[in-house]
C-alpha positions as CSV (number, residue, x, y, z in Angstrom):
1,X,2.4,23.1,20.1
2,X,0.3,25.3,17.7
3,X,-1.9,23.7,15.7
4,X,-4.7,24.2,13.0
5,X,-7.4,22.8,14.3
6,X,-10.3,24.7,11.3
7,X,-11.4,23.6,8.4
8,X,-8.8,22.8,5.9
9,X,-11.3,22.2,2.8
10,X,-10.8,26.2,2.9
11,X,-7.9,26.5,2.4
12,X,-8.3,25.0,-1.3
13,X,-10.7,27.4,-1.9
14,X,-8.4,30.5,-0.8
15,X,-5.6,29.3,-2.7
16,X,-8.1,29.0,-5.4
17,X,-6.2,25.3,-6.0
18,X,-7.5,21.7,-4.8
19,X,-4.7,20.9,-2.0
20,X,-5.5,17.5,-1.9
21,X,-5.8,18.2,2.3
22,X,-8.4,15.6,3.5
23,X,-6.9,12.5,1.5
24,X,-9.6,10.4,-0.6
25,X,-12.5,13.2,-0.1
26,X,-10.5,15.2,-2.4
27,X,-11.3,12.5,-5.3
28,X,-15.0,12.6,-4.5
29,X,-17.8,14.4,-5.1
30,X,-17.5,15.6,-1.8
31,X,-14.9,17.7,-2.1
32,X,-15.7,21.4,-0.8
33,X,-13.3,23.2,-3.7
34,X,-15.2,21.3,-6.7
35,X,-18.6,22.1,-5.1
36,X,-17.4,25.9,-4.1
37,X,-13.9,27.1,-5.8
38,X,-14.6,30.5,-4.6
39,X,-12.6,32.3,-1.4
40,X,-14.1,31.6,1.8
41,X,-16.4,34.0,3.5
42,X,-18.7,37.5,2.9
43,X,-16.6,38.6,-0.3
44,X,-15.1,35.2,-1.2
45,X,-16.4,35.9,-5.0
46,X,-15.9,39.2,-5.4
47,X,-12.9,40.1,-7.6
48,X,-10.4,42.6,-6.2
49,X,-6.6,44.0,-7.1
50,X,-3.6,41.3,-6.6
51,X,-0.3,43.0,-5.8
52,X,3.1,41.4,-6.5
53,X,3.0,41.2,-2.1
54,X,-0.2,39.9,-2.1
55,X,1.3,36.7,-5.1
56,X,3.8,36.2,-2.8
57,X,2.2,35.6,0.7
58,X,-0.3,33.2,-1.5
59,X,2.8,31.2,-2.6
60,X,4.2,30.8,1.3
61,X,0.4,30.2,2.1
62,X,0.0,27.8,-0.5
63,X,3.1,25.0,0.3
64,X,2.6,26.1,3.8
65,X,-0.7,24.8,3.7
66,X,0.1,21.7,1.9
67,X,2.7,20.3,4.3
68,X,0.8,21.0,7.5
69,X,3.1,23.6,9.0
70,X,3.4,26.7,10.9
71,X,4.9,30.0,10.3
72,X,7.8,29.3,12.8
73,X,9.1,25.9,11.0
74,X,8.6,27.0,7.7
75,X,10.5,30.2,8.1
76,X,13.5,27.5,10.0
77,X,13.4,25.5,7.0
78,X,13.5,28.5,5.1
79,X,16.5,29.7,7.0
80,X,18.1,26.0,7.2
81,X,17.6,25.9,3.1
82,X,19.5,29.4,2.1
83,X,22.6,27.8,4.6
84,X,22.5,24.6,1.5
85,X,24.5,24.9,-1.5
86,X,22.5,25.1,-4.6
87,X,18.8,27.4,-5.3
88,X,17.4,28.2,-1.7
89,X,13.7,27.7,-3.3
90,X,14.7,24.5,-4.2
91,X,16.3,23.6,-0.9
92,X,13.3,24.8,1.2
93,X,10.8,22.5,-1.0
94,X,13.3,18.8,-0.9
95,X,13.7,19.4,3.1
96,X,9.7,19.9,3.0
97,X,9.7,16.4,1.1
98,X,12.3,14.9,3.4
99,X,9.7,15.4,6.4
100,X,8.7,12.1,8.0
101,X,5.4,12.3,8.2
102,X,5.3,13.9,4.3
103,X,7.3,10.5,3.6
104,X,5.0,8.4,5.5
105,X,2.0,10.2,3.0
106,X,3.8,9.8,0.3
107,X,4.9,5.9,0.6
108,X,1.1,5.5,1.5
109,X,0.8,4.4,5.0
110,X,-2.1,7.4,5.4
111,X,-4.2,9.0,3.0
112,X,-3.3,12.7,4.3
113,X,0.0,14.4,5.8
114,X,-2.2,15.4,8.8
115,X,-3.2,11.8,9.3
116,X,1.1,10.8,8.6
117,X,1.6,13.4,11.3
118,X,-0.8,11.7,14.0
119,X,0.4,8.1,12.8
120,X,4.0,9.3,13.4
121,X,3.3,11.2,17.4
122,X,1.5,8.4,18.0
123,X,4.8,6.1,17.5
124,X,3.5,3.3,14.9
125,X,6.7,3.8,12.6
126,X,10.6,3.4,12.8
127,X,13.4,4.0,10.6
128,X,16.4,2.4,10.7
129,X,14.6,0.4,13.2
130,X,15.1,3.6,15.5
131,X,11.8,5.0,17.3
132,X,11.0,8.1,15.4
133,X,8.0,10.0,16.8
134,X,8.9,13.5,15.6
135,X,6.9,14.2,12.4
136,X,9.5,16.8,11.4
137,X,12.5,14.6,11.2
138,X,14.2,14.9,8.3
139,X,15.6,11.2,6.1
140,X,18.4,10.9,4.7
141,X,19.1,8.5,1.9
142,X,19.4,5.1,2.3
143,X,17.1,5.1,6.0
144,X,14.3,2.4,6.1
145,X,10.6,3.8,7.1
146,X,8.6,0.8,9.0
147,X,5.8,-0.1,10.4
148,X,5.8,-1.2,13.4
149,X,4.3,-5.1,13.3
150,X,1.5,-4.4,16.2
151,X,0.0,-1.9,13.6
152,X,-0.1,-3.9,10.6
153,X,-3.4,-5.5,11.3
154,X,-5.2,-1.4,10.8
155,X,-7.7,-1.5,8.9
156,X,-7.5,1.9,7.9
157,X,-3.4,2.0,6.9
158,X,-4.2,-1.2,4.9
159,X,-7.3,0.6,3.0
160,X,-4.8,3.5,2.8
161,X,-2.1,1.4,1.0
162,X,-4.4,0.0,-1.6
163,X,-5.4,3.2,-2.5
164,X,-1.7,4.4,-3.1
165,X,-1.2,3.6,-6.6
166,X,-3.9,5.9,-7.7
167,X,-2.0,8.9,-5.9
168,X,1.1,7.5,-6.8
169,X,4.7,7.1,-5.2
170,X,7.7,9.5,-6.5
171,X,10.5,8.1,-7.5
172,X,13.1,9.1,-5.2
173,X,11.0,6.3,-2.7
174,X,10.3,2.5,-3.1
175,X,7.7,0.8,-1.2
176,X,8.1,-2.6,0.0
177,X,4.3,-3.2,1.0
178,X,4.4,-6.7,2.1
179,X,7.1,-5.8,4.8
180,X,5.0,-2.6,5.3
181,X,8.4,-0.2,4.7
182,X,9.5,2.3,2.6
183,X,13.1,3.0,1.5
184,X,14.2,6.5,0.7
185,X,16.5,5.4,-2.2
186,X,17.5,9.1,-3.1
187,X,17.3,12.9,-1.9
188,X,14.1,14.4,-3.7
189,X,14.5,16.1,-6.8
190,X,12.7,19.6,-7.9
191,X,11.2,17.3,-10.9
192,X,9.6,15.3,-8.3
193,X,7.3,17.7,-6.6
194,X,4.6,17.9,-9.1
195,X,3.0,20.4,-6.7
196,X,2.2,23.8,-9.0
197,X,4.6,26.6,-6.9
198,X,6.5,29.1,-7.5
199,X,9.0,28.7,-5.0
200,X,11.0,31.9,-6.2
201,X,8.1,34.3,-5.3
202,X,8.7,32.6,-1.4
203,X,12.7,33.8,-1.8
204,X,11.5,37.0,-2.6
205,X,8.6,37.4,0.1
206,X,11.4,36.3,2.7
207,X,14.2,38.9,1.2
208,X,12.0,41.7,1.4
């Protein structure tokens, strides 16, 4: 399975926006974007033309980047969201939301989607009591996300969960944190991804 397996702190600075990638770092002094918010590489700060392509391709990069995927999936969940009734950018962003291990970031239970994505592979979380292991699976309403009980001793998911309310949980979930699950009480809403994308300039990109 393709993988990134770089940097990510980069790809804040190409997007010239702070991707929140590597979890708490991003709140710290630390982070590589508020120490460098320049492009990567030789010309990273030199100022050149944008075309109306070039706006585009930095949207796709941009939520691309954001919820850990390839070029493949995104253009199936592109495909899979103009075959829903309503606005295909819309679509394309709630089925992003909808991925397990974006949920399992979101309720809390890890401090980054690329850490979700691990915790999920790795088999510490059900729903609907039903081994999931396939970060890509998509919830419906209604469906429990649990921990499984073994894992509820980790240090690191319980330092992860105390940390939650500063990033905040949307509204379309509700976390039950003693019983270490999340409910997905509603389909995600365009209101609730506070993420700053144009999703229409990704319709266009693919149209072309």
């Amino acid at each position: 399975m393709a993988r990134h397996i770089e940097s990510v702190c980069k790809f804040c600075r190409r997007e010239g926006l702070k991707l929140f990638l590597k979890g708490d770092r991003c709140y710290t002094d630390k982070c590589a974007f508020d120490r460098r918010s320049y492009a990567p590489g030789q010309h990273g700060q030199a100022r050149g033309k944008t075309s109306a392509y070039a706006v585009q391709l930095r949207e796709k990069q941009k939520v691309k980047r954001v919820y850990g995927i390839m070029e493949k999936q995104f253009r199936g969940n592109f495909k899979r969201a103009e075959k829903i009734k309503g606005i295909t950018g819309e679509n394309l962003l709630t089925l992003l939301e909808r991925r397990l291990d974006n949920v399992v970031c979101r309720l809390g239970f890890a401090d980054s989607r690329r850490e979700a994505r691990q915790l999920v592979m790795h088999n510490h979380f059900t729903v609907n009591t039903r081994n999931v292991n396939i970060p890509s699976y998509i919830v419906k309403a209604g469906e429990v996300v649990q921990l499984k009980e073994r894992d509820r001793k980790s240090a690191k998911i319980n330092q992860s969960l105390e940390a939650v309310e500063r990033r905040g949980i949307p509204q379309w979930l509700e976390l039950d944190k003693a019983n270490y699950k999340g409910i997905i009480k509603a389909m995600p809403k365009r209101d609730d991804i506070t993420m700053p994308v144009q999703e229409q300039l990704i319709v266009e990109l693919y149209s072309k």
